[in-house]
MOPAC internal coordinates of N, CA, C and O (Angstrom, degrees):
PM7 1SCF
backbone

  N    0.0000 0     0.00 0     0.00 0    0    0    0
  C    1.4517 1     0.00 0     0.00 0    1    0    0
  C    1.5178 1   108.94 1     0.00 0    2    1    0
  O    1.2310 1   120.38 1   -55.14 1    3    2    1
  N    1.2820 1   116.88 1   124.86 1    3    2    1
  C    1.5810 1   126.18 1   168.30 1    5    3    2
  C    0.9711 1   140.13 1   -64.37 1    6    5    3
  O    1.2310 1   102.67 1  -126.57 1    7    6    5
  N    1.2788 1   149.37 1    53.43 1    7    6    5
  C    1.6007 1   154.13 1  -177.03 1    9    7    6
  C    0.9952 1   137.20 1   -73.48 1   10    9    7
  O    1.2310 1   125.96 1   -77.81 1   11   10    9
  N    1.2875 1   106.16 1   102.19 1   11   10    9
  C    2.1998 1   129.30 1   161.41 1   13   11   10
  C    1.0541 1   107.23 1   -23.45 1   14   13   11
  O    1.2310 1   115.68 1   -30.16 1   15   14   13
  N    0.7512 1   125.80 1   149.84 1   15   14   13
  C    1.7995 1   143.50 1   145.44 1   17   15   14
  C    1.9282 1   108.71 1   -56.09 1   18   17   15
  O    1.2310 1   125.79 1   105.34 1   19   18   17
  N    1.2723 1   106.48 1   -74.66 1   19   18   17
  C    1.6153 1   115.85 1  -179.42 1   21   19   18
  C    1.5439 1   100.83 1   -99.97 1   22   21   19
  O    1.2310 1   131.64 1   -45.05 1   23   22   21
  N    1.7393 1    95.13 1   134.95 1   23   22   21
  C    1.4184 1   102.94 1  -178.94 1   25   23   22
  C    2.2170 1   107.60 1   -65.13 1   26   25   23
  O    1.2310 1   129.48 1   156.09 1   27   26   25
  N    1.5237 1    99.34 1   -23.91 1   27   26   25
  C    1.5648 1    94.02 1  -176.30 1   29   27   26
  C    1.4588 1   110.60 1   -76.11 1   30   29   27
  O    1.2310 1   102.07 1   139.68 1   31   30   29
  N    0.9977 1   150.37 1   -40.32 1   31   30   29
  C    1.4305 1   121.27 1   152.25 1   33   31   30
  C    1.3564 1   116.45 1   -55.27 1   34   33   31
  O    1.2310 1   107.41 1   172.98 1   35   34   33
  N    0.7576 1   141.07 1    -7.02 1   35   34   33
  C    1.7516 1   134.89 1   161.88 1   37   35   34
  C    1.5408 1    94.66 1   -61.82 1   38   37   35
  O    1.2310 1   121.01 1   111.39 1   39   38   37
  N    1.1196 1   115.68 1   -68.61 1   39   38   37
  C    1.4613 1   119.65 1  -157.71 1   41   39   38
  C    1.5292 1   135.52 1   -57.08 1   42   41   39
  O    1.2310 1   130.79 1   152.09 1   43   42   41
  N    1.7900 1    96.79 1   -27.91 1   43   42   41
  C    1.2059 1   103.77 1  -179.68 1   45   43   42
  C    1.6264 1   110.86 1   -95.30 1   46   45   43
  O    1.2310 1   125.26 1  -149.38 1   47   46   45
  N    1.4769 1   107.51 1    30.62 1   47   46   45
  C    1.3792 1   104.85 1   166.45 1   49   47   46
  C    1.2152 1   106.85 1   -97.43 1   50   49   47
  O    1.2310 1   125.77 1   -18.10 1   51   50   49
  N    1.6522 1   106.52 1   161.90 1   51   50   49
  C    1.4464 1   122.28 1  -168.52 1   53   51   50
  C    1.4814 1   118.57 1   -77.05 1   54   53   51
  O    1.2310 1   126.32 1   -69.90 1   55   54   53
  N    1.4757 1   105.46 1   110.10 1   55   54   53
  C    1.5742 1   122.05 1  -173.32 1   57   55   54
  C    1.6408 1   109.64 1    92.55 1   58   57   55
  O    1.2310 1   119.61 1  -139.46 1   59   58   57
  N    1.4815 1   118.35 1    40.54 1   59   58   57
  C    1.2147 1    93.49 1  -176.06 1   61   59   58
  C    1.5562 1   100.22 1  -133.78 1   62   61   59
  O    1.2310 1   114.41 1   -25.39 1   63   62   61
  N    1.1093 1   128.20 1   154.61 1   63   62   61
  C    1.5881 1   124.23 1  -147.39 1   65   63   62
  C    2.1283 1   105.22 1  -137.23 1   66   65   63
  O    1.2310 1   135.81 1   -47.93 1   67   66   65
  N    1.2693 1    87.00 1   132.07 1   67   66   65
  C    2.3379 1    77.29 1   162.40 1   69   67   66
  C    1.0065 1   108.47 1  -109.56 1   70   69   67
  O    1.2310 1   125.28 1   -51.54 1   71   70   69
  N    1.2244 1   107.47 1   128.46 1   71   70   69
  C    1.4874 1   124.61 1   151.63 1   73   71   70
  C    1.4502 1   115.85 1   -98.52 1   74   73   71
  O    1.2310 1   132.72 1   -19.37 1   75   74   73
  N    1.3068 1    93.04 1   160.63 1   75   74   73
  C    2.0880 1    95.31 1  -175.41 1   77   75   74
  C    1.8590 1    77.63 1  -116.09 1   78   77   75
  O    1.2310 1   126.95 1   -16.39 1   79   78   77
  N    1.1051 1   104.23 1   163.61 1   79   78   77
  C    1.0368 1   129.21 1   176.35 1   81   79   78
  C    1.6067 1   130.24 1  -159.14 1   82   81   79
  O    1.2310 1   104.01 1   -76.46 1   83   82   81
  N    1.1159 1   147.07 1   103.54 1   83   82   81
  C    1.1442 1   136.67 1  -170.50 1   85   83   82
  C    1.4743 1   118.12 1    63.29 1   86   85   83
  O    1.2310 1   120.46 1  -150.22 1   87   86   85
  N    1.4890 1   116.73 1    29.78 1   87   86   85
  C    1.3283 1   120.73 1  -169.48 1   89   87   86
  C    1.5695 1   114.85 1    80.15 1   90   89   87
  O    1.2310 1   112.22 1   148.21 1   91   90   89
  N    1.2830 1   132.28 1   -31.79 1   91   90   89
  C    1.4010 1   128.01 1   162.81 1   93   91   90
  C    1.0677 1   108.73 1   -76.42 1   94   93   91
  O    1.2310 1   125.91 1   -10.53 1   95   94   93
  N    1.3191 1   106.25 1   169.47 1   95   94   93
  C    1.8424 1   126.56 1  -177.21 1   97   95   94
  C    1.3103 1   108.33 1  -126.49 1   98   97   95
  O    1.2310 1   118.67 1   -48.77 1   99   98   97
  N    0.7953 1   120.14 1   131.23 1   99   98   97
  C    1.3065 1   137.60 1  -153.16 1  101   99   98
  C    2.0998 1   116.28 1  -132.33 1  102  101   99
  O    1.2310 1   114.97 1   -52.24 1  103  102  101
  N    1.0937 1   127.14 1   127.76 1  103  102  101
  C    1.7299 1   116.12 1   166.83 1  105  103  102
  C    1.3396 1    81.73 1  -130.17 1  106  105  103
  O    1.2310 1   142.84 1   -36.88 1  107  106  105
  N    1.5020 1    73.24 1   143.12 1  107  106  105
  C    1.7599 1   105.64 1   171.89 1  109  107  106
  C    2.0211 1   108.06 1  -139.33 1  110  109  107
  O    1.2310 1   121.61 1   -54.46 1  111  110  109
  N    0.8366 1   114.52 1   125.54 1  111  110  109
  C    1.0468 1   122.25 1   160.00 1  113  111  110
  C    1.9419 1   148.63 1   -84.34 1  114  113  111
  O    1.2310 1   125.96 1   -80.17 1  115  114  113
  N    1.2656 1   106.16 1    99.83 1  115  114  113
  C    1.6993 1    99.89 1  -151.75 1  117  115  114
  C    1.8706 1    98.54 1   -65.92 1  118  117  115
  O    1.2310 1   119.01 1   154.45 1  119  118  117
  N    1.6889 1   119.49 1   -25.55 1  119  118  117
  C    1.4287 1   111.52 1  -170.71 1  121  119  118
  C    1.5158 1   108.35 1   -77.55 1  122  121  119
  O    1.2310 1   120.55 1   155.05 1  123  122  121
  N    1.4070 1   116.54 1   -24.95 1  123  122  121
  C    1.5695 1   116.96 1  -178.08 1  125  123  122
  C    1.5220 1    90.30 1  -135.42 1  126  125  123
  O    1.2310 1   126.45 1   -69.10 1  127  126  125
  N    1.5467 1   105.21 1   110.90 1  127  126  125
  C    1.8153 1    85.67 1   162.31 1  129  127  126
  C    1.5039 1   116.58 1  -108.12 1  130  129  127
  O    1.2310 1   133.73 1  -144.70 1  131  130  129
  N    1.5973 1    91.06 1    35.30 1  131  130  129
  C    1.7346 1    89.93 1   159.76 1  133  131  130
  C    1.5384 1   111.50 1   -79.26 1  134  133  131
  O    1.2310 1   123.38 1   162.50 1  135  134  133
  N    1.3209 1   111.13 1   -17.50 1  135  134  133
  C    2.1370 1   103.34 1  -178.37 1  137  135  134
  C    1.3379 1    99.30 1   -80.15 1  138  137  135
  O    1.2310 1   109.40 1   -72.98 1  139  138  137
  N    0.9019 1   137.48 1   107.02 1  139  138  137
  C    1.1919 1   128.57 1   146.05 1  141  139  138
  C    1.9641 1   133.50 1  -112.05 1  142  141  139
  O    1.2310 1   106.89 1   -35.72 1  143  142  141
  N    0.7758 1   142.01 1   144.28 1  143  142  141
  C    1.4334 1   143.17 1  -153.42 1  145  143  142
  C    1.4106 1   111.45 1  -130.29 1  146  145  143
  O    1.2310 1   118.63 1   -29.56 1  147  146  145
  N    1.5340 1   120.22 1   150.44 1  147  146  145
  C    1.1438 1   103.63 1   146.42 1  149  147  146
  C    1.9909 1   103.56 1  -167.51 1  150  149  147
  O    1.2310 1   120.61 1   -18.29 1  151  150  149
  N    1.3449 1   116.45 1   161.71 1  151  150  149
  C    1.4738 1   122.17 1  -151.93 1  153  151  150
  C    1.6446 1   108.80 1  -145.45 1  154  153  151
  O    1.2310 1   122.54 1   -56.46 1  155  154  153
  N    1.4311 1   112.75 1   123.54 1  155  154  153
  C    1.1700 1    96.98 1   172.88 1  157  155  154
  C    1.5934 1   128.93 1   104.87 1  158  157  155
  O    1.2310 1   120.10 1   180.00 1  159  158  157

């Protein structure tokens, strides 16, 4: 799994979405799910 430093360049890639989940925040991307993120 591939991990950013800052979830906002994660985010402003194309097709890639946050969800919070369980109190964390989380991006996941359905077109590459090599980005994946998570915060918190």
């Amino acid at each position: 799994m591939k991990v950013k430093a800052s979830l906002k360049s994660l985010k402003n890639r194309p097709g890639s979405q946050v969800v919070r989940r369980r109190g964390r925040v989380y991006v996941i991307n359905k077109h590459n799910p090599r980005f994946k993120a998570r915060q918190g």
